[in-house]
C-alpha positions as CSV (number, residue, x, y, z in Angstrom):
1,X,38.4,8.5,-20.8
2,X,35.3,10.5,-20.0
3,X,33.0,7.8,-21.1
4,X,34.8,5.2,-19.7
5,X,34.7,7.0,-15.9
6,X,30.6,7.5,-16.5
7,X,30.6,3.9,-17.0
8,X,32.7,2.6,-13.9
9,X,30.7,5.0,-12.0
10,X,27.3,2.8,-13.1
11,X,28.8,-0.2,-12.7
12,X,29.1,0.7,-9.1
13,X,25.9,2.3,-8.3
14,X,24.1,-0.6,-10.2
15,X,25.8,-3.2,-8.2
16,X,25.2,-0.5,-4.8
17,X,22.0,-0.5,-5.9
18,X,21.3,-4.0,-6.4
19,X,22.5,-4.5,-2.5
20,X,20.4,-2.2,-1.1
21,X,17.4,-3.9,-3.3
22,X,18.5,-7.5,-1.9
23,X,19.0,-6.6,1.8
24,X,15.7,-4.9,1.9
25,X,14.3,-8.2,-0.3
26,X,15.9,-10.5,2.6
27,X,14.7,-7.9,6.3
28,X,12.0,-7.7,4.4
29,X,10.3,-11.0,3.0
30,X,6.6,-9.0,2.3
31,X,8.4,-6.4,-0.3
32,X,8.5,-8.9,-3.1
33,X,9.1,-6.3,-5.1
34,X,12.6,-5.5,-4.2
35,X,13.6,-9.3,-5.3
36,X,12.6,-8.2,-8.7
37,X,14.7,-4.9,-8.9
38,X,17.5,-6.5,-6.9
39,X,17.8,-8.7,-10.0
40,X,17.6,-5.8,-12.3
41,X,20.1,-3.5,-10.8
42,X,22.5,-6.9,-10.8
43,X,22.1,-7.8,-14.4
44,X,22.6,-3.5,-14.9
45,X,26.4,-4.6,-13.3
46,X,26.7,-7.5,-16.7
47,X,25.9,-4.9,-19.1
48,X,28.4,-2.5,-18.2
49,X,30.5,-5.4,-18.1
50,X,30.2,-5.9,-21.9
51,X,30.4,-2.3,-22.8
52,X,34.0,-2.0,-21.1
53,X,34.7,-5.3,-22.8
54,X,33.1,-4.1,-26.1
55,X,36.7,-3.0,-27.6
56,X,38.4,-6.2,-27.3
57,X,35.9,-8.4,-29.1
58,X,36.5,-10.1,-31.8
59,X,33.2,-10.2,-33.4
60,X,31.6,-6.4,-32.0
61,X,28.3,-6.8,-33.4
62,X,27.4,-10.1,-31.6
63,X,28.4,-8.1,-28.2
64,X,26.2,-5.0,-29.2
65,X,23.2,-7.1,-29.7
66,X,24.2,-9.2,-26.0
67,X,24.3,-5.5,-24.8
68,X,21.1,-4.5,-26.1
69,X,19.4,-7.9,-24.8
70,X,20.7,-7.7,-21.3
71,X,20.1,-4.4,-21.0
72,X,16.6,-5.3,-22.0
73,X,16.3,-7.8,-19.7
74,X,17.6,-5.5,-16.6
75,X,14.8,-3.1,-17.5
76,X,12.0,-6.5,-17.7
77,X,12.9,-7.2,-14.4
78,X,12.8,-3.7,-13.5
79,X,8.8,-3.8,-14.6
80,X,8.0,-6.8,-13.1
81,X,9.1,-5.5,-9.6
82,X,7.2,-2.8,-10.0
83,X,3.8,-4.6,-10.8
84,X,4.9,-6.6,-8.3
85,X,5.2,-4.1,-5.5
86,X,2.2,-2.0,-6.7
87,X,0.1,-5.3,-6.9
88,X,-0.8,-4.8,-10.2
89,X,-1.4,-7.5,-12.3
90,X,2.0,-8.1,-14.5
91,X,2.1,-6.8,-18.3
92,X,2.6,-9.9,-19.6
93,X,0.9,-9.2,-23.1
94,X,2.7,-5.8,-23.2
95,X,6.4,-7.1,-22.5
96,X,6.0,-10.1,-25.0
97,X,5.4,-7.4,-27.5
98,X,8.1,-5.5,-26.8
99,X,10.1,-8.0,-26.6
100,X,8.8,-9.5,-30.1
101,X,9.4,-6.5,-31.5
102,X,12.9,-6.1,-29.9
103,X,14.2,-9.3,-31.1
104,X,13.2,-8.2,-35.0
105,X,15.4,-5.0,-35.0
106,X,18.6,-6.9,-34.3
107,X,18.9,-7.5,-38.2
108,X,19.1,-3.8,-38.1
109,X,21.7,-3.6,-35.8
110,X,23.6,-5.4,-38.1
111,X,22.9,-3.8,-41.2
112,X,22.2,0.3,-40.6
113,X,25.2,2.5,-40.7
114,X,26.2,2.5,-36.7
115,X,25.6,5.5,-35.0
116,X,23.1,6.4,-37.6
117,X,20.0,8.4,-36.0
118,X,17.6,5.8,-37.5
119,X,20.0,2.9,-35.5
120,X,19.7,4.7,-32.6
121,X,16.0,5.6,-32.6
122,X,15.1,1.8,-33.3
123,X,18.2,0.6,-30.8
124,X,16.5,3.2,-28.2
125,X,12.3,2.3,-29.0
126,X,12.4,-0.9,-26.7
127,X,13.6,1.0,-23.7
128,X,11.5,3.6,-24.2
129,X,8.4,1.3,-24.5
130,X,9.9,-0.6,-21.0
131,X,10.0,3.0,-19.3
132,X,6.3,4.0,-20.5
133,X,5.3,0.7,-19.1
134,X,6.5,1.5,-15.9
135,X,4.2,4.5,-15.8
136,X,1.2,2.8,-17.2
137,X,1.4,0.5,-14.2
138,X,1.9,3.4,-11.7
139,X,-1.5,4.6,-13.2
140,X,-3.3,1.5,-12.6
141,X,-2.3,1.0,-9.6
142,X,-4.8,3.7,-8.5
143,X,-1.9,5.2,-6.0
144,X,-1.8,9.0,-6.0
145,X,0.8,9.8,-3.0
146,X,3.3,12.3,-4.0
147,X,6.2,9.6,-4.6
148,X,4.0,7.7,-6.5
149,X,3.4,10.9,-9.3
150,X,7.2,11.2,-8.6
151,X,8.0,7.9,-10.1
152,X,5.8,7.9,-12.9
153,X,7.5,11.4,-13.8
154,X,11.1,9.9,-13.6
155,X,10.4,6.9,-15.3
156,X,8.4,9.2,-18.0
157,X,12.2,11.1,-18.2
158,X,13.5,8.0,-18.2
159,X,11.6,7.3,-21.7
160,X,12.4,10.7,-22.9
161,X,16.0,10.6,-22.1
162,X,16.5,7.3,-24.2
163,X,14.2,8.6,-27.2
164,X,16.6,11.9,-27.5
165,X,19.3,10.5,-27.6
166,X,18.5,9.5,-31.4
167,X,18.4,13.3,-31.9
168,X,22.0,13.5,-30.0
169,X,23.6,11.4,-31.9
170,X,22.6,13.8,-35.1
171,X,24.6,16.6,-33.6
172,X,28.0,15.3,-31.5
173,X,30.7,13.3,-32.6
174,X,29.9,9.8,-32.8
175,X,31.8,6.2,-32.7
176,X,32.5,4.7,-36.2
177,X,32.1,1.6,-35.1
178,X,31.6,-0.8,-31.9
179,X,35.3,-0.4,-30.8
180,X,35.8,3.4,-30.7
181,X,32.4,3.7,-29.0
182,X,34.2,4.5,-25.0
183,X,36.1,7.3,-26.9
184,X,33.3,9.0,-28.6
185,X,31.2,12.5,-27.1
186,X,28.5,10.7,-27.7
187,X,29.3,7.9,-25.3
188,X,29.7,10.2,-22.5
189,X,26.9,12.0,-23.0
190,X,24.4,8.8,-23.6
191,X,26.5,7.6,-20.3
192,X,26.0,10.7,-18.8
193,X,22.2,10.1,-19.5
194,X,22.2,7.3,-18.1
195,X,23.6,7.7,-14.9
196,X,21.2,10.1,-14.3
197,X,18.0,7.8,-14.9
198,X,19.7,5.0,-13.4
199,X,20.0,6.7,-9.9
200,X,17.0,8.7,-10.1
201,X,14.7,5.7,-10.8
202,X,16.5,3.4,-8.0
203,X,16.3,6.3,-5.6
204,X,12.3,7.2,-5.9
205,X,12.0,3.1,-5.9
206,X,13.2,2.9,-2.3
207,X,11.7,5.6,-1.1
208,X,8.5,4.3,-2.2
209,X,9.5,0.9,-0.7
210,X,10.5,2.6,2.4
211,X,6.8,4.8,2.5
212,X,5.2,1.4,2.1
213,X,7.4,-0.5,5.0
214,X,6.4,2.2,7.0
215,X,2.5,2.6,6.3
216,X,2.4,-1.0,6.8
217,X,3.9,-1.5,9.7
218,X,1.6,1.1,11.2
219,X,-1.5,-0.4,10.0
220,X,-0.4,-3.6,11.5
221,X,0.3,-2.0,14.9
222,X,-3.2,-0.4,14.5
223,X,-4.9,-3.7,13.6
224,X,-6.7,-6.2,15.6
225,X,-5.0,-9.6,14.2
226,X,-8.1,-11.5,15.3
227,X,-10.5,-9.6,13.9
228,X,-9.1,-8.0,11.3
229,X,-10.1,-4.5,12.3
230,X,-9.0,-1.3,14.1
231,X,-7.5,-2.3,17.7
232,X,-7.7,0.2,20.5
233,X,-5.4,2.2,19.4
234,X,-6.1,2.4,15.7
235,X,-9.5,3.8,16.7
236,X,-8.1,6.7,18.8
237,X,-5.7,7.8,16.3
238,X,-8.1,7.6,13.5
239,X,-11.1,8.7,15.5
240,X,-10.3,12.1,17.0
241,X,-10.1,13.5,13.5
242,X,-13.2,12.3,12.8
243,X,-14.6,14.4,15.9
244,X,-13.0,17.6,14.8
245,X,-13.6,17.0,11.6
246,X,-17.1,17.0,12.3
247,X,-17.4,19.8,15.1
248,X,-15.6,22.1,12.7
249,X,-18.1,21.6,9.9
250,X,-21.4,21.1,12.1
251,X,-21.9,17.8,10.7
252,X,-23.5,14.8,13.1
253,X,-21.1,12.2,14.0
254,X,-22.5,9.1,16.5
255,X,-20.7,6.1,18.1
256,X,-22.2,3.0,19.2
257,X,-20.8,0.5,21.3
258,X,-21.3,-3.2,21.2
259,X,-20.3,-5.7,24.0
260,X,-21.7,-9.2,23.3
261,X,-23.9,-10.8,26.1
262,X,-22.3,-13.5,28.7
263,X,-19.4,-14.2,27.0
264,X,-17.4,-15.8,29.4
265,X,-20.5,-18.8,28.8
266,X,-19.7,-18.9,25.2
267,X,-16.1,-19.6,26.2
268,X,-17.1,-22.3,29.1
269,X,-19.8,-23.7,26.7
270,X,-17.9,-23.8,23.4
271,X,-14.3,-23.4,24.2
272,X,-12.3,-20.6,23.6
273,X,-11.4,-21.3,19.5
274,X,-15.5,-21.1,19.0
275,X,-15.4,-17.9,21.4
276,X,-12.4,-16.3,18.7
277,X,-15.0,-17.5,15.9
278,X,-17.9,-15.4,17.5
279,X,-15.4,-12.4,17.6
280,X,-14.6,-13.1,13.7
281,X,-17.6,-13.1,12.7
282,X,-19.2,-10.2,14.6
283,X,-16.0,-8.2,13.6
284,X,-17.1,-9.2,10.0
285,X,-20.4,-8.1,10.2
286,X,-19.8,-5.1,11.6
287,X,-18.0,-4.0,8.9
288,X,-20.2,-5.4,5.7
289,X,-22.9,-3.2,7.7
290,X,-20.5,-0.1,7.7
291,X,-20.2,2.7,4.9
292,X,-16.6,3.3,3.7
293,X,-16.5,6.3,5.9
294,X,-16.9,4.7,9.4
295,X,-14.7,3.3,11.9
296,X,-15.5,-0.1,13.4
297,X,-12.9,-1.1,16.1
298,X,-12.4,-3.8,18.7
299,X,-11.7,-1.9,21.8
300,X,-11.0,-5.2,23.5
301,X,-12.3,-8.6,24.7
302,X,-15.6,-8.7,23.0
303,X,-16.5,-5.0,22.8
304,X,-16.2,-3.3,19.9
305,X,-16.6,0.3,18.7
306,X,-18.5,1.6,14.9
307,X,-18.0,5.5,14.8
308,X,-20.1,6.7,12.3
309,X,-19.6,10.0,10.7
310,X,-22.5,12.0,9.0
311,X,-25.2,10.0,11.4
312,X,-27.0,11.8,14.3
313,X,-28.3,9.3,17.2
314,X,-31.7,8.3,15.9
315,X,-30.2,7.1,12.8
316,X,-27.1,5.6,14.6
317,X,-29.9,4.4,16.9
318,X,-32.0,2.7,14.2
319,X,-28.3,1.0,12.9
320,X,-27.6,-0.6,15.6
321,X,-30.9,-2.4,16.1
322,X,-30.4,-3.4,12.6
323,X,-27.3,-5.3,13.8
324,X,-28.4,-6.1,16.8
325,X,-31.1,-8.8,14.9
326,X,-28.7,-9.8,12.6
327,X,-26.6,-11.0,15.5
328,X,-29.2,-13.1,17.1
329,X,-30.0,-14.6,13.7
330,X,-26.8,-15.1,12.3
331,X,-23.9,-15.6,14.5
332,X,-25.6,-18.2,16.7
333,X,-25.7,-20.6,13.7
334,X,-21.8,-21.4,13.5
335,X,-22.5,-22.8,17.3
336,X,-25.2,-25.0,16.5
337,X,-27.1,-22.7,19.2
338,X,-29.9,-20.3,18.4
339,X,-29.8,-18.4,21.8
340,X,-26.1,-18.6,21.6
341,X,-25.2,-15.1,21.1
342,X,-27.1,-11.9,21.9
343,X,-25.2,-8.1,22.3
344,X,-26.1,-5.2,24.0
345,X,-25.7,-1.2,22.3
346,X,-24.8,1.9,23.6
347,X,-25.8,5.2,21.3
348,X,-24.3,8.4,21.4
349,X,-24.0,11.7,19.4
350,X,-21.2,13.9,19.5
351,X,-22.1,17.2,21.0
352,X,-20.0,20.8,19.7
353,X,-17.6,19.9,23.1
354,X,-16.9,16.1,23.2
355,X,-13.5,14.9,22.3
356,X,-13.8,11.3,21.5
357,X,-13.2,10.5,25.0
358,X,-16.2,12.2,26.4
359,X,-18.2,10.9,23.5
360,X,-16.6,7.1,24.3
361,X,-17.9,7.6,27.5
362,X,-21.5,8.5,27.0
363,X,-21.7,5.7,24.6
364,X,-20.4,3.5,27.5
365,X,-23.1,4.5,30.3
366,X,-25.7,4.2,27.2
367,X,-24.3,0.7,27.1
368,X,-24.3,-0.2,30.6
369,X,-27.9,1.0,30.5
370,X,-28.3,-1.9,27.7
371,X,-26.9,-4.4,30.0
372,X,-28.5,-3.2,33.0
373,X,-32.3,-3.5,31.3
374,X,-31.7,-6.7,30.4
375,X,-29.1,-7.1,27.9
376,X,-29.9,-8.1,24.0
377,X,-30.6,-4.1,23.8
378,X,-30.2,-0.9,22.2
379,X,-29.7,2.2,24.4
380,X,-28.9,5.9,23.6
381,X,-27.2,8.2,25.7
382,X,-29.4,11.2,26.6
383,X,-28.7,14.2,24.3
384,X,-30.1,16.7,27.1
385,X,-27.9,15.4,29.7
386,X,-24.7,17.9,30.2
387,X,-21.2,16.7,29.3
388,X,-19.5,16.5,32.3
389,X,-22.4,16.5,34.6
390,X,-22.0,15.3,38.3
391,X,-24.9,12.6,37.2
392,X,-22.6,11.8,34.2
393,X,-19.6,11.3,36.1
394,X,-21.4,8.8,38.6
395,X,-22.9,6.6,35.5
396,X,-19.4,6.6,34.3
397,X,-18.3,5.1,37.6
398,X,-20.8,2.6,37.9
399,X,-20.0,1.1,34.4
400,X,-17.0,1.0,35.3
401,X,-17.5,-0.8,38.8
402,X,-20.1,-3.4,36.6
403,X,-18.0,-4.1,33.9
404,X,-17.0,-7.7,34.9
405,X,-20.8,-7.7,36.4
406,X,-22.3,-6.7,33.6
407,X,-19.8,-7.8,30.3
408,X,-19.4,-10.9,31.1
């Protein structure tokens, strides 16, 4: 009776499990995943079907192979939704293999003595492959967060659990034959097993569902859609530990600002969709001329943000005339325009006590100085001038009085 209450209790936490897999599948069309592993914990529900109807067969041997091949097929769909969610290119090579292979052992779950250790080892060696698998793609996936090491380890007991239990069925009190397999101390303890990789495995997989949900929905709150990079408040959050990052090692960190010339005429002369082109593709550029380390933003409208960590202002300085040409030679030629588009830069370095807002803000007066001289410039933010000076504070205001003067 033991075995047999292990096994109702999988039937229901495969088929619990299998909900929770769909209704985060269907809330959630992006986790594609979770289609995959819904599927998996549902065919889980059919195979402990068969094992409680197992006894009342009248040919046994044709249910253990259906067993052992939808079983095999739970765990196949089990890997696919991983690949899947991890984006990793699916094993196809690897599961026809293992699947080859499976399919020729069933003459020997025919003929080898049943619950012989040399059955059980070969019964056990697809499932074990299918768990390895699982951990293999983990690997590739290049994901190192702490639930990601978590589910390789489970799925690695996982493998280890199914390849003992060739050894367990050495030392307990085995079935004879198909029938009397429910009443057997082996059945409860391979049950037993079970149960425990079963919920283990379906547990870690949600929470690493739930972790990516999460991160995801917070890049996209942090994202400009537009242009593809940081929004306003994606550069804030991300920023400021770049500044004390920086003033806690002594290393140089520099912003510069960019505001693109009379864009208002770029609207009124090429409508608004070639206006949302000009951001695109300044956004774009922007970032091919960015190290992996910096943090280029749209702070909104057309003015955008490139904090650059490990660069003092000459270098920041030199930078942004760099993409200050490649504006006027490049983006002008999707308008069929060559003076179309022009921007104007505003340089500063971050002095031992800036936040990001004070640093922000000397890059802004450097880049009202830009506009000011004439626009299509680069301007840096004087290093000598005192953070919070009274001169400071009036530059401030005056950008911010010119900024529809000025930005448009």
């Amino acid at each position: 009776m033991t075995a047999v209450f292990i096994l109702s209790i999988n039937m229901f936490v495969s088929a619990l499990f299998a909900v929770a897999f769909a209704v985060v599948a269907s809330t959630n069309p992006t986790v594609r995943g979770a289609r995959w592993l819904a599927a998996a914990y549902g065919i889980g529900v059919i195979d402990v079907a068969l094992e409680f109807l197992l006894p009342s067969l009248a040919h046994p041997g044709v249910g253990v192979v259906a067993i052992y091949l939808v079983y095999l097929t739970a765990l196949t769909f089990g890997v696919v939704g991983v690949a899947t969610h991890y984006d990793v290119k699916r094993p196809k090579i690897a599961l026809a293999t293992i699947w080859v292979a499976a399919l020729g052992l069933i003459p020997a779950l025919f003929y080898l003595p049943y619950g012989s250790t040399l059955r059980t080892l070969l019964y056990q060696l697809p499932y074990v492959s299918l768990h390895v698998l699982i951990v293999v793609l983990v690997l590739r996936s290049g994901r190192r967060m702490a639930l990601d090491r978590l589910l390789a380890a489970v799925s690695a007991m996982g493998a280890l659990t199914y390849l003992s239990k060739s050894a367990i069925v050495a030392r307990v009190n085995n079935a004879p034959d198909p029938q009397s397999y429910l009443g057997s101390e082996y059945a409860a303890i391979s049950q037993t097993l079970g149960a425990v990789v079963l919920v283990a495995l379906a547990l870690v997989l949600l929470l690493v569902i739930m972790r990516d949900t999460t991160m995801e929905m917070v890049v996209r709150s942090e994202t400009d859609p537009l242009s593809g990079v940081l929004n306003r408040r994606g550069f804030e959050a991300r920023g400021q530990p770049y500044v004390e990052h920086a003033k806690k090692n002594g290393q140089p960190l520099a912003l510069i600002t960019i505001d693109l010339d009379r864009f208002k005429a770029i609207n009124d002369s090429f409508g608004h969709a070639a206006g949302d082109m000009v951001i695109a593709d300044l956004a774009a550029l922007l970032s091919a001329s960015s190290g992996q380390s910096d943090l280029v933003a749209r702070l909104g409208g057309e003015e955008f943000a490139m904090l650059l960590p490990g660069h003092n202002a000459a270098q920041a300085q030199a930078l942004a005339e760099d993409i200050r040409v490649l504006i006027s030679r490049k983006l002008p030629l999707r308008l069929g325009n060559e003076k179309a588009v022009t921007a104007s830069f505003g340089v500063a370095e971050l002095q031992m006590t800036d936040q990001l807002s004070d640093l922000c803000r000397r890059s802004d007066v450097a880049l009202y100085e830009a506009k000011a001289g004439g626009r299509n410039k680069v301007a840096a933010a004087s290093i000598l001038r005192a953070v919070g000076s009274e001169e400071d504070r009036r530059d401030y205001g005056r950008v911010q009085d010119s900024r529809t003067k000025y930005c448009a």
